[in-house]
C-alpha positions in Angstrom: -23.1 12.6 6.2 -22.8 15.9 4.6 -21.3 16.6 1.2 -17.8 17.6 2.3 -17.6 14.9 4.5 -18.2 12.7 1.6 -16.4 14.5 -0.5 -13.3 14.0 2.2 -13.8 10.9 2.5 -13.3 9.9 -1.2 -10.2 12.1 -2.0 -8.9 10.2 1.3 -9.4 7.0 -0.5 -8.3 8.0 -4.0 -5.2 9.6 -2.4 -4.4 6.6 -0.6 -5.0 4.4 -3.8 -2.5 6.3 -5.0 -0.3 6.0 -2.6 -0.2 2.0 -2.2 -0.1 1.9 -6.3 2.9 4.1 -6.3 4.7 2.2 -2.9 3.8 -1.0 -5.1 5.0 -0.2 -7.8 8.1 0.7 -6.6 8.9 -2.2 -4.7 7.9 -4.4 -7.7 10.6 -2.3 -9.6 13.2 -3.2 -6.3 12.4 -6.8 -6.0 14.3 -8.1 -9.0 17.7 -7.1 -7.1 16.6 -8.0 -3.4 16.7 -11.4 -1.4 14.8 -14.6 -1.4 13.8 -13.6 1.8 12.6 -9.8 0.6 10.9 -12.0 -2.3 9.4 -14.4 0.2 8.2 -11.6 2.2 6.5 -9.8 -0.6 4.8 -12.9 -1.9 2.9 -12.9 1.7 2.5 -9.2 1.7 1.5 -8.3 -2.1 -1.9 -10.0 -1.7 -2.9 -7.9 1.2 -1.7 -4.8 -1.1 -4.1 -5.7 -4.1 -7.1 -6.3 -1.4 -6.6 -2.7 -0.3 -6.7 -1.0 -3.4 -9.6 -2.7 -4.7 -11.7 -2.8 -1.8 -9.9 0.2 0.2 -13.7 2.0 0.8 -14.1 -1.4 3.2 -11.0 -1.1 4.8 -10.6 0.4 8.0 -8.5 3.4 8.6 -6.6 1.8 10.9 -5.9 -1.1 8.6 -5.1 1.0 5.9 -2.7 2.9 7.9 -0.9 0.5 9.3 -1.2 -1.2 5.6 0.8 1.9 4.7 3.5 1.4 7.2 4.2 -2.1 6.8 4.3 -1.2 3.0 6.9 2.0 3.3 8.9 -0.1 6.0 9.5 -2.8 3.5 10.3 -0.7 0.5 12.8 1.0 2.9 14.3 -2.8 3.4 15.1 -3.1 -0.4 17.6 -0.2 -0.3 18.0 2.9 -2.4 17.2 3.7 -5.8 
């Protein structure tokens, strides 16, 4: 693989470290006014959040992208602010 290409790749990752962490962070922040069932439903989906920030370079895109979307879906669930 050429230097871009590695160089890509790992501002890819990074970027969507960053990402997740912020996405997290927020619905962390959310959670305190939301459901049981929001609460339940983090509790199953917060594991598979840490997993991909620490190990996101073994993650396949797919995964990661769909990761993502799952992610953004549920912070959209919790409502505004």
């Amino acid at each position: 693989m050429n230097t871009q290409k590695t160089s890509d790749l790992k501002q890819d990752l990074k970027s969507f470290q960053q990402d997740v962490r912020a996405l997290r962070d927020e619905v962390r922040l959310k959670l305190h006014l939301a459901g049981m069932d929001l609460k339940t439903e983090w509790e199953k989906l917060e594991p598979q959040v840490e997993r991909a920030i620490n190990s996101a370079a073994q993650v396949s895109a797919e995964a990661v992208a769909d990761l993502k979307k799952r992610l953004t879906e549920f912070r959209t669930r919790l409502g505004p602010n």
